[in-house]
N, C-alpha and C positions, 0 to 999 in steps of 0.2 A: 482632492482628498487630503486629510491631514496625514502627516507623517504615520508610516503602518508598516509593518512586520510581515515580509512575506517569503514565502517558499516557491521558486520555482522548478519543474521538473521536464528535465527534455531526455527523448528515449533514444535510443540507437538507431533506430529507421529515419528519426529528424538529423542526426549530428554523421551520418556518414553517407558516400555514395553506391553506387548499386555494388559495386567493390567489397566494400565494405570498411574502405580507408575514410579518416576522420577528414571531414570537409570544414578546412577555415574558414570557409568565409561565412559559415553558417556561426559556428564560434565565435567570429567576428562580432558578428548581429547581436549575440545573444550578450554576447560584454559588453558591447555596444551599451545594449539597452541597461544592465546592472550598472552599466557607470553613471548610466542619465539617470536612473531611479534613486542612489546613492547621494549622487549632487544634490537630487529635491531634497535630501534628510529619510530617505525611508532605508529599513534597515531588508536586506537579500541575501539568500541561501537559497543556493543553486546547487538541486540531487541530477545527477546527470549519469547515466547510461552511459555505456560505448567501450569500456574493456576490452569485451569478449572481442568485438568486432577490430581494434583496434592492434589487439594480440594476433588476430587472424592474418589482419593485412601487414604485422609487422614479420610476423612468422613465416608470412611466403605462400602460407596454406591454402589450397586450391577452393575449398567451404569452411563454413561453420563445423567444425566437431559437433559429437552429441553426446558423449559418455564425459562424465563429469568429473575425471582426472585430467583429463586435459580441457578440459573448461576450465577448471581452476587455474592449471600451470599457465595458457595463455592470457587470462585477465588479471595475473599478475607482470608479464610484458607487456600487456597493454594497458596499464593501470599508469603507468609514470608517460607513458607515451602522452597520454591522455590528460594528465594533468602538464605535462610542458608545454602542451597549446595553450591552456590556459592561460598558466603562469604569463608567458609569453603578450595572450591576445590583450588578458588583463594587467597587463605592463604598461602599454598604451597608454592608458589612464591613471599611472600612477596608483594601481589597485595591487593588492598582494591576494593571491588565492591560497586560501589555506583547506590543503585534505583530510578529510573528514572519514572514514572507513567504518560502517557501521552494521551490525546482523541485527536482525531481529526479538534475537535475548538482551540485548540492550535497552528496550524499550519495556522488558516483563519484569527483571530484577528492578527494585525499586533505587538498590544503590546506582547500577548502571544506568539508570533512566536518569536519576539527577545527578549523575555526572556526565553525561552528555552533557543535558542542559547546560550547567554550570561552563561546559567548553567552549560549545556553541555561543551561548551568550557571549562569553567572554572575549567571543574573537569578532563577534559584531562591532563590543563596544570600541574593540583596539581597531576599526574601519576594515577590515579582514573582509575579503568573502568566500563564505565556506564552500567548497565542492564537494558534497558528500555522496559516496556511494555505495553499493552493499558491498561489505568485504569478501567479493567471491571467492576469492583465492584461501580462506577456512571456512565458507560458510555452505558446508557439502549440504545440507536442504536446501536454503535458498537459491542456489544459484540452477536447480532444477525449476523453479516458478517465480525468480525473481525476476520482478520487471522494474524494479522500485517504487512506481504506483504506490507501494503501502509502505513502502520504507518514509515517500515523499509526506505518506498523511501522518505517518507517524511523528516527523520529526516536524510539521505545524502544530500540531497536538504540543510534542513536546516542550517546545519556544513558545508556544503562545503566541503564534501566528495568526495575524488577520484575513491572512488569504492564502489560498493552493491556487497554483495555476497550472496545470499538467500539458504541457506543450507537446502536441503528436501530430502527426501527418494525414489528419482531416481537419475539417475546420470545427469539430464538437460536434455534439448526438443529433444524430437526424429519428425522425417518426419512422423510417424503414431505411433498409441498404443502398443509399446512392449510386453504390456502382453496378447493381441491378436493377432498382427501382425508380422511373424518372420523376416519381408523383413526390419522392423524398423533399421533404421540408426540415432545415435546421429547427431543432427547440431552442429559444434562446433562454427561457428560465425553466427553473426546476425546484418546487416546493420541497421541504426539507420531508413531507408526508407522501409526497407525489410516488405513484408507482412504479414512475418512470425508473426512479431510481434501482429497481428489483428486473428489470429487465433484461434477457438474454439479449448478447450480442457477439460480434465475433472476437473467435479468442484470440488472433493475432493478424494483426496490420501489416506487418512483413516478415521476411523470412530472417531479416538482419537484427528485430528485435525480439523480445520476448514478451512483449505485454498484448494489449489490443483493446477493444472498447470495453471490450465487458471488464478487462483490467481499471479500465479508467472508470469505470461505475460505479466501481467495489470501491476502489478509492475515494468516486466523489462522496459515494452514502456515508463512507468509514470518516471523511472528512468533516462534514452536515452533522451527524450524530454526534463527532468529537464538538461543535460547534463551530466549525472555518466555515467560512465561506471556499467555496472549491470553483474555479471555470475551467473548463476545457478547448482548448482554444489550437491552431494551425498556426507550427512555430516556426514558418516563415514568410506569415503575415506580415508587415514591415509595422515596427514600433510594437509589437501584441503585449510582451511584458508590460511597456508604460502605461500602454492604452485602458489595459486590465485593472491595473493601479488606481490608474485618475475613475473608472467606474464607467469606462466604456464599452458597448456591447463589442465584444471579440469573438464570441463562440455560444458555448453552454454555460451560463453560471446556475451554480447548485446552494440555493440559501441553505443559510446553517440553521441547524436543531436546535433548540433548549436544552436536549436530554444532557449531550456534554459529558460522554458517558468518561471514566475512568482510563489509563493507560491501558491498564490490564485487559478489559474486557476487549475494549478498541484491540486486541491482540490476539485473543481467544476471538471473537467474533471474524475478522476479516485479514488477518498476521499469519496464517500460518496454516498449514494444510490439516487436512480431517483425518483423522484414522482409521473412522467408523462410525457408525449409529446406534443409537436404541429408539426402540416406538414404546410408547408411555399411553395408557390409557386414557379414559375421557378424563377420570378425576385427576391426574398426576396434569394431567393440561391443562385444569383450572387452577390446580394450584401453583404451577408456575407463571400462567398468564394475569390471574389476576390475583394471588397474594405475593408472590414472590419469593417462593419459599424453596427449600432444594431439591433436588430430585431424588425418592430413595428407590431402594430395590425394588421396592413394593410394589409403584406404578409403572416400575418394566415391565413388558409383553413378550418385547424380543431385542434381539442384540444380532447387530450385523458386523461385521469384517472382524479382522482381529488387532487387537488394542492394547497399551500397557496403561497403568496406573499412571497418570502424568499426561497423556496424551489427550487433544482436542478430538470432542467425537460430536455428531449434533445428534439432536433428538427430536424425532417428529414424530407426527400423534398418526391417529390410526389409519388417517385417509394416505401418509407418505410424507404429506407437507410439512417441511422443517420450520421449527416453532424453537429453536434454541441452539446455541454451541456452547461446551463448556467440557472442561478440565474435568478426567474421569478420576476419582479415587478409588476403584477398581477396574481391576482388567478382564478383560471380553471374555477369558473360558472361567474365571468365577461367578461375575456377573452374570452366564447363564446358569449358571448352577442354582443361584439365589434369586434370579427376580420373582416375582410376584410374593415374594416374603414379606413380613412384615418383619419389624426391627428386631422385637425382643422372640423372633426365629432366627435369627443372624447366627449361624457358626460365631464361634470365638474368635476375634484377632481379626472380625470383618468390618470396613469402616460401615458407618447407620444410611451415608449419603452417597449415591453413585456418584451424583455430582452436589459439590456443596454452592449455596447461592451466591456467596462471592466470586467465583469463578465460572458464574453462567450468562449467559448474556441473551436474554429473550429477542429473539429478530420479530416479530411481528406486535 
């Protein structure tokens, strides 16, 4: 394969032992491989996991914490831990690792999003390889459902990456639960339309990290829709990064979309938790499904949880079935007050659009 841009992403259940201390010689492997992908001429950025778990083991502490003051305080001692392996592993080969610390609002403001870029690049061109991670240690939401998964698709989106490769501890999607089902068959492709793609699965692979298949799902579809190509692959298959590269079967690969949707939406759709809902009549569903248009008061029905202005809510029509996410510009005890109105019934001082169409992103 000609020289290509790629992101790879390993989780904390791949990079540590049942401990939860970081395992070299897994690191090893993985540098291993960015050195040999580097020498071919292809350019690598490795999102890696392993903080939490690496503050744990450095900490003494008998488990994983759960409350998320001390999640942060330790994935900021295990944040340098974690990159001195690096440094270290990828010293070997004459490579510099440069860290990378990223949240999620980096990818939605427009300046933050191309100035990543602009970083990131920059440090490809200077043969750098980036290790970037969520910055748990401020990023008090994410690091409750961070698994990077969407951090990893975001920053191929970003760069302009040819490929996601999400390295985890199965060998990629199976038709049914392998470690209950013996009839499980690996899928080895996955159409950018395919259903497969929307499919429940479980929510976490071990106790050490925070993602799991259905993480890796979200990813590949958020990945396909951005236009990457995405594979899912067992990251202590020997050689699986190069292998993945040169365009051999390793696991799941997920062909990429046309759609190519935007940062933004890529963010609202699959970046960031929900806060709530609205159901939207039949007509408010056609008009978002097939003209594309925004959603006003009018075709609310109802409104679930409660919500602020600014906040991702999805919208499904009247059977349940979610048909949309997007950024509310108003919030959940107004918008009950007013839906089924039409505009020029709008109290004073209320915006026209619940949600406006540049900040909705139709899933189906």
């Amino acid at each position: 394969m000609s020289d290509v841009r790629v992101v790879a992403k390993i989780g904390t259940s791949s990079l540590t032992d049942q401990l939860g201390v970081i395992d070299t010689t897994v690191i090893d492997a993985v540098c291993d491989q960015l050195a040999a992908l580097r020498t071919a001429g292809h350019e690598v950025v490795l999102v890696s996991s392993g903080a939490v778990s690496a503050g744990v083991a450095a900490l003494g502490l008998a488990s994983r914490p759960t409350d998320v003051i001390t999640l942060q305080a330790i994935s900021a001692a295990g944040q340098s831990r974690l990159m001195e392996t690096y440094n270290r592993s990828l010293a070997r080969h004459g490579l510099v690792a440069a860290q990378v610390l990223l949240v999620p609002h980096d990818f939605v403001d427009r300046r933050q999003y191309l100035h990543a870029r602009q970083t990131l690049v920059r440090l490809l061109e200077l043969g750098c390889i980036p290790i970037v991670n969520e910055n748990d240690a401020v990023a008090s939401d994410e690091i409750r459902y961070g698994d990077n998964d969407r951090i990893a698709t975001l920053v191929a989106h970003n760069i302009a990456a040819d490929m996601l490769v999400l390295l985890t501890d199965t060998p990629g999607l199976y038709t049914a639960d392998p470690r209950t089902d013996p009839s499980a068959a690996l899928v080895e492709q996955v159409a950018a339309d395919d259903p497969l793609l929307s499919v429940a699965a479980t929510t976490s692979g071990s106790r050490r990290g925070s993602g799991g298949m259905a993480s890796k799902l979200a990813a590949a579809r958020m990945a396909s829709w951005s236009g990457v190509q995405a594979v899912i692959a067992k990251a202590s298959r020997p050689n699986v990064l190069v292998d993945a590269v040169a365009g051999r079967s390793v696991g799941t690969t997920f062909l990429a979309s046309s759609r190519n949707l935007p940062a933004r939406k890529l963010w609202i759709g699959f970046a960031t938790n929900i806060e709530g809902a609205v159901v939207v009549d039949d007509g408010a569903r056609r008009a978002l499904l097939e003209r594309g248009t925004s959603l006003l008061p009018a075709g609310i029905v109802a409104v679930d949880g409660e919500f602020e202005e600014g906040d991702v809510v999805e919208v499904r029509d009247a059977s349940g079935a979610a048909i949309a996410r997007g950024i509310a510009l108003i919030d959940a005890g107004q918008l009950r007050e007013v839906r089924g109105r039409r505009s020029p019934d709008l109290p004073a001082g209320v915006a026209h659009e619940a949600i406006h169409r540049d900040d909705l992103l139709v899933l189906v």
